[in-house]
C-alpha positions as CSV (number, residue, x, y, z in Angstrom):
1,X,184.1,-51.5,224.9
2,X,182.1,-54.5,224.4
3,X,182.6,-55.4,220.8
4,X,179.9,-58.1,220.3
5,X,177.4,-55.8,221.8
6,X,178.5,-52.9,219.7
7,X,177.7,-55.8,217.1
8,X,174.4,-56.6,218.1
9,X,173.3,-52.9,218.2
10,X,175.0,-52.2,214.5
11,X,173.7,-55.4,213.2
12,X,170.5,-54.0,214.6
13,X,170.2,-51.3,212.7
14,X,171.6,-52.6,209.9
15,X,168.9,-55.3,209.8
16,X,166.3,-52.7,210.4
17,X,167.4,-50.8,207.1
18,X,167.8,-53.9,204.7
19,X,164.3,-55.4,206.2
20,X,162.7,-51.5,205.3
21,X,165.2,-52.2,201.8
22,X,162.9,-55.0,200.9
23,X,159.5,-53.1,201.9
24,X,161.1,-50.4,199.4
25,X,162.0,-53.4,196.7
26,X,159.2,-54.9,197.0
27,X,157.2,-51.9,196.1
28,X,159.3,-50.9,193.6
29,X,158.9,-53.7,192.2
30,X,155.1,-54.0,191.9
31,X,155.2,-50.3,190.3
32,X,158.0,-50.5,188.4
33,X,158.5,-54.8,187.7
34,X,161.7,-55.5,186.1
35,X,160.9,-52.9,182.5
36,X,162.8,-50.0,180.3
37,X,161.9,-47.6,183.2
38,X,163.1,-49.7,186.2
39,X,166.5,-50.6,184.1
40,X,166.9,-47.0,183.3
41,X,166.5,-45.9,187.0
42,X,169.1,-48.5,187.4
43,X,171.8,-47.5,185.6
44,X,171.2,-43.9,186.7
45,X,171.2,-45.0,190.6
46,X,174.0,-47.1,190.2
47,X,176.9,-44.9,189.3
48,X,176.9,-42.2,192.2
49,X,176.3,-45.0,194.1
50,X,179.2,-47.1,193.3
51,X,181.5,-43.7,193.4
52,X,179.9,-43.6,197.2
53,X,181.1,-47.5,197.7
54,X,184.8,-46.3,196.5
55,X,185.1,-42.5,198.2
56,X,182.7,-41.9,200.9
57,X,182.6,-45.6,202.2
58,X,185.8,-47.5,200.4
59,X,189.1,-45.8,200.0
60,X,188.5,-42.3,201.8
61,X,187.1,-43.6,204.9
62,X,189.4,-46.6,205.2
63,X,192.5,-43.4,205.3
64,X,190.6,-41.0,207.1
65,X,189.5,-43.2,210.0
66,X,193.1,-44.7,210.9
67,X,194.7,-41.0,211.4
68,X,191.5,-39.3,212.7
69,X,192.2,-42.3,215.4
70,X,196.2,-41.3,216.0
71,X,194.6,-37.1,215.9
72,X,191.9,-38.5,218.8
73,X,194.8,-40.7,220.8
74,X,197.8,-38.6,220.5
75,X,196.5,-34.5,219.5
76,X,194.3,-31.8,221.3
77,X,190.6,-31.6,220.6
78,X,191.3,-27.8,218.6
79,X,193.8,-29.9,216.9
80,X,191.6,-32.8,216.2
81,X,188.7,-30.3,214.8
82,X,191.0,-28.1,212.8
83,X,192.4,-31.9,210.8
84,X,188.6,-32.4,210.2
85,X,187.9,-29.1,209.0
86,X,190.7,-29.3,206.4
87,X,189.9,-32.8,205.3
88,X,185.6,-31.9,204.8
89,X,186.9,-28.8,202.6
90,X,189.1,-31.3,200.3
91,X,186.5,-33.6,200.1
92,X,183.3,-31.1,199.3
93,X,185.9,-29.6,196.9
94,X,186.4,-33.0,195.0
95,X,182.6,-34.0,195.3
96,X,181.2,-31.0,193.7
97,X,183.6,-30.9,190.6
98,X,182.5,-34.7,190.5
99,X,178.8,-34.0,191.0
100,X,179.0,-30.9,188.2
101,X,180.3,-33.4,185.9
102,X,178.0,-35.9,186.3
103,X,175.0,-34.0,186.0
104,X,176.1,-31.7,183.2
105,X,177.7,-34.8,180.7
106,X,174.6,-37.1,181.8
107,X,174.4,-38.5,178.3
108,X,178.0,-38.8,177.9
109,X,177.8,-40.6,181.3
110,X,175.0,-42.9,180.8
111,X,176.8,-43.8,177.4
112,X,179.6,-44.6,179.2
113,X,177.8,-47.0,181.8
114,X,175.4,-48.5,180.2
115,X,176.6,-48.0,176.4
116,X,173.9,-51.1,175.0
117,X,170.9,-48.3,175.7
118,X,172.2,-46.3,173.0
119,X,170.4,-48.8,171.3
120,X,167.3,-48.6,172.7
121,X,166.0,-44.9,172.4
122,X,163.6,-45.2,175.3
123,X,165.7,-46.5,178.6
124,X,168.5,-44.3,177.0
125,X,166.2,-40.8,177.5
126,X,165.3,-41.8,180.9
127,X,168.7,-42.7,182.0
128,X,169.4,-39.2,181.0
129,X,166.6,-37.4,182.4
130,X,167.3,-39.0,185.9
131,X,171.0,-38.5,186.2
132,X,170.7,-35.1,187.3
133,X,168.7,-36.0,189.1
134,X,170.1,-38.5,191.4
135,X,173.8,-37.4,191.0
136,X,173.8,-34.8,193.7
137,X,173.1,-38.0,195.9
138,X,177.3,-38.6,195.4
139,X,178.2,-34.9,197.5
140,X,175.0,-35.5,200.1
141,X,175.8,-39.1,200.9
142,X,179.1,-39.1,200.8
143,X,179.3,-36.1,202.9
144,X,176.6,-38.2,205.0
145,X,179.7,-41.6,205.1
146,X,182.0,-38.9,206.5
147,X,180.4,-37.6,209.8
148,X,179.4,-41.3,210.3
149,X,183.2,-41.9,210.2
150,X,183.5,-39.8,212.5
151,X,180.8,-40.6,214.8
152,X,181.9,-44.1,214.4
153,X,185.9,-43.2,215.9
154,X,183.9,-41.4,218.7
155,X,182.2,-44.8,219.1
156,X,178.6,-43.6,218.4
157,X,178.0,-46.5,215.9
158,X,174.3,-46.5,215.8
159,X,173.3,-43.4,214.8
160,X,175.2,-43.7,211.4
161,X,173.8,-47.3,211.3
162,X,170.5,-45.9,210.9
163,X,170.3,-43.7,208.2
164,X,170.2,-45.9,205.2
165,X,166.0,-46.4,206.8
166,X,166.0,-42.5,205.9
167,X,166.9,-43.2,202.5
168,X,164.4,-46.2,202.6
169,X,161.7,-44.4,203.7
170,X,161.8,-41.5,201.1
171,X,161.6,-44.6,198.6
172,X,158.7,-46.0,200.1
173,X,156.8,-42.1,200.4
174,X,157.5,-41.6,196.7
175,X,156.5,-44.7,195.3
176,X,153.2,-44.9,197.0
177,X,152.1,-41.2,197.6
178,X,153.5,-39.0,194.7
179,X,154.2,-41.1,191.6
180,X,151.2,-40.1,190.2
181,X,152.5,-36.3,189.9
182,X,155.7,-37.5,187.6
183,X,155.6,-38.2,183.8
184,X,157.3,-41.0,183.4
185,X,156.7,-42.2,186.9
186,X,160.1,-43.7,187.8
187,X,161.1,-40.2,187.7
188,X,159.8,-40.1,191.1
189,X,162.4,-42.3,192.4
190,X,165.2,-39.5,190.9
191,X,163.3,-37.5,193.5
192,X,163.2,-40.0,196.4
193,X,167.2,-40.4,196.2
194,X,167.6,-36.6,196.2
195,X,165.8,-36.5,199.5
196,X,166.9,-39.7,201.1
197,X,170.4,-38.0,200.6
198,X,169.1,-34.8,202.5
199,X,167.5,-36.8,205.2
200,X,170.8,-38.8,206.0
201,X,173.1,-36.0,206.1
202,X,171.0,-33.6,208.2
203,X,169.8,-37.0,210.6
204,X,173.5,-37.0,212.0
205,X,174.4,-33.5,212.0
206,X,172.9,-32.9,215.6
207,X,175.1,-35.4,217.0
208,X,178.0,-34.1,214.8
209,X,177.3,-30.8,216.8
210,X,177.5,-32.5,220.1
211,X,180.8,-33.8,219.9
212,X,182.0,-30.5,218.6
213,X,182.8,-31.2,215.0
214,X,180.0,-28.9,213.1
215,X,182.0,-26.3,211.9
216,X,182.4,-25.2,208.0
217,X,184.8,-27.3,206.0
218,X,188.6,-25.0,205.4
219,X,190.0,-25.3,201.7
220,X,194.2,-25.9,202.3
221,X,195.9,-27.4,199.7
222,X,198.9,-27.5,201.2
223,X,197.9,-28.9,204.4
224,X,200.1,-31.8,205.5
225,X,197.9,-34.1,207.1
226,X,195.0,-33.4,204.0
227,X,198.0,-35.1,201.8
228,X,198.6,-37.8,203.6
229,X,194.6,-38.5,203.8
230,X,195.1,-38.3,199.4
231,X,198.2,-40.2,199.5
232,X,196.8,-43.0,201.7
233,X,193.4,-43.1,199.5
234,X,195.1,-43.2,195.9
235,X,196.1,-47.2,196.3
236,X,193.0,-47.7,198.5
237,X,190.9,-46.2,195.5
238,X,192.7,-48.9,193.3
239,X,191.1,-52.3,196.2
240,X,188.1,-50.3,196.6
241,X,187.2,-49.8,192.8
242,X,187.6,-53.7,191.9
243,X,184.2,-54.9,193.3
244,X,182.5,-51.9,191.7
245,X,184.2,-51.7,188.3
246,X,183.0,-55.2,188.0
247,X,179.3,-53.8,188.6
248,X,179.5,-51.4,186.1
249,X,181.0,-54.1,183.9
250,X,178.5,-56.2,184.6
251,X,175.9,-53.3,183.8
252,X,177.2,-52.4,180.7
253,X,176.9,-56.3,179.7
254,X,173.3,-56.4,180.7
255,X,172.4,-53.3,179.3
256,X,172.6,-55.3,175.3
257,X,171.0,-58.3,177.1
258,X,166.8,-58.4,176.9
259,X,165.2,-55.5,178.4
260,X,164.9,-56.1,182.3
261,X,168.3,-58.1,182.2
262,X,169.7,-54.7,184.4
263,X,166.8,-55.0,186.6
264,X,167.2,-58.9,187.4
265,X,171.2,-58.1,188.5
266,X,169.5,-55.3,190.5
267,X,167.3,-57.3,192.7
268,X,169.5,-60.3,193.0
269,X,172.2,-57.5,194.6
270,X,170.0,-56.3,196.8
271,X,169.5,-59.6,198.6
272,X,173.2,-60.7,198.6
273,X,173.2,-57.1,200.5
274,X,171.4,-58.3,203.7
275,X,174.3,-60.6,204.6
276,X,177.2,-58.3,203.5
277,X,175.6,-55.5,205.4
278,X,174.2,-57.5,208.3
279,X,177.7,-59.3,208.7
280,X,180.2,-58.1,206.9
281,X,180.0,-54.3,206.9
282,X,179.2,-54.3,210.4
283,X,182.1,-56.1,211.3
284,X,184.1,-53.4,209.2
285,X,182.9,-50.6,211.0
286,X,183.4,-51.8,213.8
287,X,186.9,-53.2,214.0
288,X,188.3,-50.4,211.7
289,X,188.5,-47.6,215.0
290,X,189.1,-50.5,217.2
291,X,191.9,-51.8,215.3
292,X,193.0,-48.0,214.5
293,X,193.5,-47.6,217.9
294,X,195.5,-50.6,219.0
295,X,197.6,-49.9,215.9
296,X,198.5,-46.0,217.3
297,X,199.4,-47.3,220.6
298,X,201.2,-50.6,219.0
299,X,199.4,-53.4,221.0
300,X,200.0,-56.5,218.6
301,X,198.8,-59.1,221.1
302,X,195.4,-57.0,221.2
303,X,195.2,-56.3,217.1
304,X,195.8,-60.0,216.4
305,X,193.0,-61.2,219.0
306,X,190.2,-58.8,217.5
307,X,191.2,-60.0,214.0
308,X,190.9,-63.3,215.1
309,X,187.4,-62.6,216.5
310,X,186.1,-60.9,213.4
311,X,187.5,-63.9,210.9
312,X,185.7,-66.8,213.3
313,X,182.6,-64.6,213.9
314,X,182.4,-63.4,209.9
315,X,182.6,-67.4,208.9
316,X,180.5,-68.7,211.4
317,X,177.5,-65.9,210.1
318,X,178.5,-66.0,206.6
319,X,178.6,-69.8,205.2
320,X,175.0,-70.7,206.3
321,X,173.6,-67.6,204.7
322,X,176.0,-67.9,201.2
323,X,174.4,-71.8,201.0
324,X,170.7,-70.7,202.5
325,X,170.8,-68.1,199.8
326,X,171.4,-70.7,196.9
327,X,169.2,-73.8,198.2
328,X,165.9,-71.1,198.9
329,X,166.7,-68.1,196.4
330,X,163.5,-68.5,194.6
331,X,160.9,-69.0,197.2
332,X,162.5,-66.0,199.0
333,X,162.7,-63.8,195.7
334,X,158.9,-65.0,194.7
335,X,157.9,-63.8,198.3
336,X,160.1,-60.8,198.1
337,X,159.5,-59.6,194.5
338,X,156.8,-61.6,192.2
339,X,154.0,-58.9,192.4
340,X,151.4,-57.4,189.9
341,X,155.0,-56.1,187.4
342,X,157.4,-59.2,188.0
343,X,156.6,-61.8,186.3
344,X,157.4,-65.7,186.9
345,X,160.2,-65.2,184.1
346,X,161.7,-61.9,186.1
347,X,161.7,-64.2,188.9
348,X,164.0,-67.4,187.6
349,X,166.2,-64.4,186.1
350,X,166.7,-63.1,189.6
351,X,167.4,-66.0,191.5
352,X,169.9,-67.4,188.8
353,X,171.9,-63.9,189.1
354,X,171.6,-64.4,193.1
355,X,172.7,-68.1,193.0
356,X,176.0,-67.1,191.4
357,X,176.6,-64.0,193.4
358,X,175.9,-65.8,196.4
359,X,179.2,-68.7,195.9
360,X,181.5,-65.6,196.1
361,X,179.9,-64.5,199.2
362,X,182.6,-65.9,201.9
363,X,185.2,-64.6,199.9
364,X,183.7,-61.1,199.6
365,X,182.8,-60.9,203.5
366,X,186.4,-61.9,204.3
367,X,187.7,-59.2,202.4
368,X,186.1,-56.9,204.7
369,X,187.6,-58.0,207.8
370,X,191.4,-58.4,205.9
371,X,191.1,-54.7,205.0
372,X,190.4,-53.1,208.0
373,X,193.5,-54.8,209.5
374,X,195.6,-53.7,206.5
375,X,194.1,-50.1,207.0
376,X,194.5,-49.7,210.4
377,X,198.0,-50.0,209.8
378,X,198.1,-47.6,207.5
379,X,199.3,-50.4,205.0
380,X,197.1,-49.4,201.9
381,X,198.6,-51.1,199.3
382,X,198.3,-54.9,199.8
383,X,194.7,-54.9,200.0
C-alpha cells in the first residue's frame, strides 16, 4: 500500500470537510456573530463532542484498532465479526447510559461546563434547552468513529474521511433554509447536529455491509477480548482526556469572561483545526493500522521506518502552517468570519486566541504521530 497516496486521498477529503467547515463558520457566523446564543450553542456542542474526541476517536479507537488488526492478521473472518459484534454491544451499552445522562441532568451538565452562565440567566436557558438536543450526537457519532475504525483497518480510508462534509452540510441547510421556523433561532443548530449525526452513521453503513460487518451489536460482559478492549482504553482515556479537559477548562474560564469570550475560543479552534486535521489526524489514521500490523507480525525495521516518515512528513507540513497561522491570523479570520454579526472587536479577540493556540501547534501534531506508535504496540500507558 502506498502510504503517501493513501495520504493525498485522506488529506483530500479531509481538506474538503474543513473548507465546507468554514462555509458552515462563516455562516454561522453572520447569523449567529460571536452573542449569548452563539456562546450558548457552544458550550452545549462542545461537551459530546469532546467525549467523541476521548471515546469514539481518542482512547477507544486507539485499543480497538491494534487488536481488530491481530483478529484481521492472525483469526478467521466469523471470528473477526463475532470480536466486532461483542465490542459494538459494549460500546452502544456505555453510550446510551452516557447519552441518558446527558440529556436528562442538562442543567446539572451545563452548570458543570460552563458554571459562569449561571450568572447570566439568558445563555444559561439556552445552554439547557439545546443539550438534549445535541447530546444524542455522542451515541450517533461515536457509533459513526467506530465503523470508520473499521473501514480504516480494511484500508477503505476515504469513505470515513468524508463524512465530517455530512455533518457540514446539515449546518449549512439549517442555518440558511429553516432557522426561521425555531424560536430562539440557534436552536436550529441543536437540530442540524442531530442530523449531521444520522447522515454520518448511515453514509458508511453500506460499505460496512460490504465487507460483512453489519450485523447487530451482542451484549457479553464477560467476553475476554471485550476486556481487554476496556483494559487497554482506561489509561488511554487518561492521554486522550488531557487536550480536552483543558477545553472545558478553558470554557468554563470564558464562560465569566464578556459575553462572546466562548465564541472567540470557538472560531480561533476551528482554524487551528484545518492543520491538525489536514496533517495531523490524517497521519494518525493512517499509520495506526499500518503500524498495527507490523507490530502483530513483529517487523521492527518496518515500524521504525514508517515512524520515521510520519515525524519528517508531520514537521515538514506543520511548522510553515503553526507560523503562517500567527503572521496572517487576522486577515484570514476578517475574510473567514467578519460579516453582518462579527464585529471588528470579535475579530482581534479571535485572532489573539488563534495566535496562542497556534505556538503549541508542532507539539500537538507530534503527539499524534508518538501515539499511534505507542498504540500499535499495545503500550497504552506512556502516552
Amino acid at each position: 500500500m502506498n502510504l503517501l497516496a493513501v495520504l493525498a486521498r485522506l488529506s483530500s477529503m479531509t481538506m474538503l470537510s474543513r473548507v465546507m467547515g468554514f462555509v458552515r463558520d462563516a455562516i454561522v457566523a453572520r447569523y449567529f456573530g460571536a452573542g449569548a446564543a452563539m456562546d450558548a450553542f457552544v458550550v452545549a456542542f462542545r461537551l459530546p463532542n469532546l467525549l467523541r474526541r476521548i471515546f469514539a476517536e481518542g482512547a477507544f479507537s486507539q485499543a480497538f484498532v491494534p487488536m481488530l488488526a491481530d483478529y484481521k492478521q492472525n483469526k478467521s473472518d466469523e471470528e473477526t465479526r463475532l470480536f466486532v459484534q461483542h465490542v459494538a454491544g459494549m460500546l452502544t451499552f456505555a453510550l446510551l447510559i452516557i447519552t441518558a445522562v446527558g440529556v436528562f441532568a442538562a442543567p446539572l451538565v451545563i452548570w458543570a461546563t460552563a458554571s459562569g452562565f449561571a450568572q447570566d440567566g439568558t445563555r444559561f436557558e439556552i445552554a439547557v434547552k439545546l443539550l438534549p438536543i445535541i447530546f444524542p450526537y455522542i451515541l450517533l457519532i461515536s457509533l459513526s468513529s467506530f465503523v470508520g475504525s473499521i473501514l480504516n483497518t480494511y484500508n477503505k480510508f476515504s469513505i470515513p474521511a468524508f463524512t465530517p462534509v455530512l455533518l457540514n452540510v446539515s449546518f449549512i441547510v439549517f442555518a440558511l433554509f429553516l432557522t426561521p421556523f425555531f424560536q430562539p433561532p440557534i436552536m436550529a443548530m441543536g437540530w442540524a447536529v442531530l442530523v449531521g449525526g444520522l447522515l454520518q452513521l448511515g453514509f458508511q453503513l453500506p460499505w460496512l455491509y460490504k465487507l460483512g460487518f453489519f450485523r447487530l451489536p451482542k451484549l457479553r460482559f464477560g467476553d475476554a477480548a471485550v476486556s481487554r478492549v476496556m483494559k487497554q482504553m482506561l489509561p488511554s482515556i487518561i492521554g486522550s482526556s488531557v487536550a480536552q479537559i483543558s477545553l472545558v477548562i478553558n470554557t468554563t474560564f470564558a464562560s465569566y469572561l464578556a459575553v462572546g469570550s466562548v465564541s472567540w475560543l470557538y472560531y480561533s479552534d476551528r482554524l487551528i483545526e484545518l492543520p491538525s486535521g489536514v496533517v495531523g489526524a490524517a497521519l494518525g489514521t493512517i499509520l495506526l493500522p499500518s503500524l498495527s500490523k507490523h507490530a502483530a507480525t513483529n517487523n521492527a525495521a518496518e515500524f521504525s521506518a514508517l515512524v520515521d516518515w510520519g515525524l519528517r512528513l508531520c514537521l515538514l507540513l506543520i511548522l510553515p502552517a503553526a507560523v503562517g497561522l500567527m503572521v496572517v491570523g487576522f486577515p484570514l479570520v476578517a475574510t473567514l468570519f467578519m460579516y453582518r454579526e462579527v464585529s471588528l472587536h470579535d475579530a482581534w479577540m479571535i485572532q489573539n486566541a488563534l495566535a496562542a493556540a497556534a505556538l503549541g501547534l508542532p507539539a500537538m501534531m507530534l503527539v499524534k504521530i508518538f501515539a499511534p506508535a505507542f498504540y500499535a504496540r499495545k503500550n497504552v500507558k506512556t502516552p
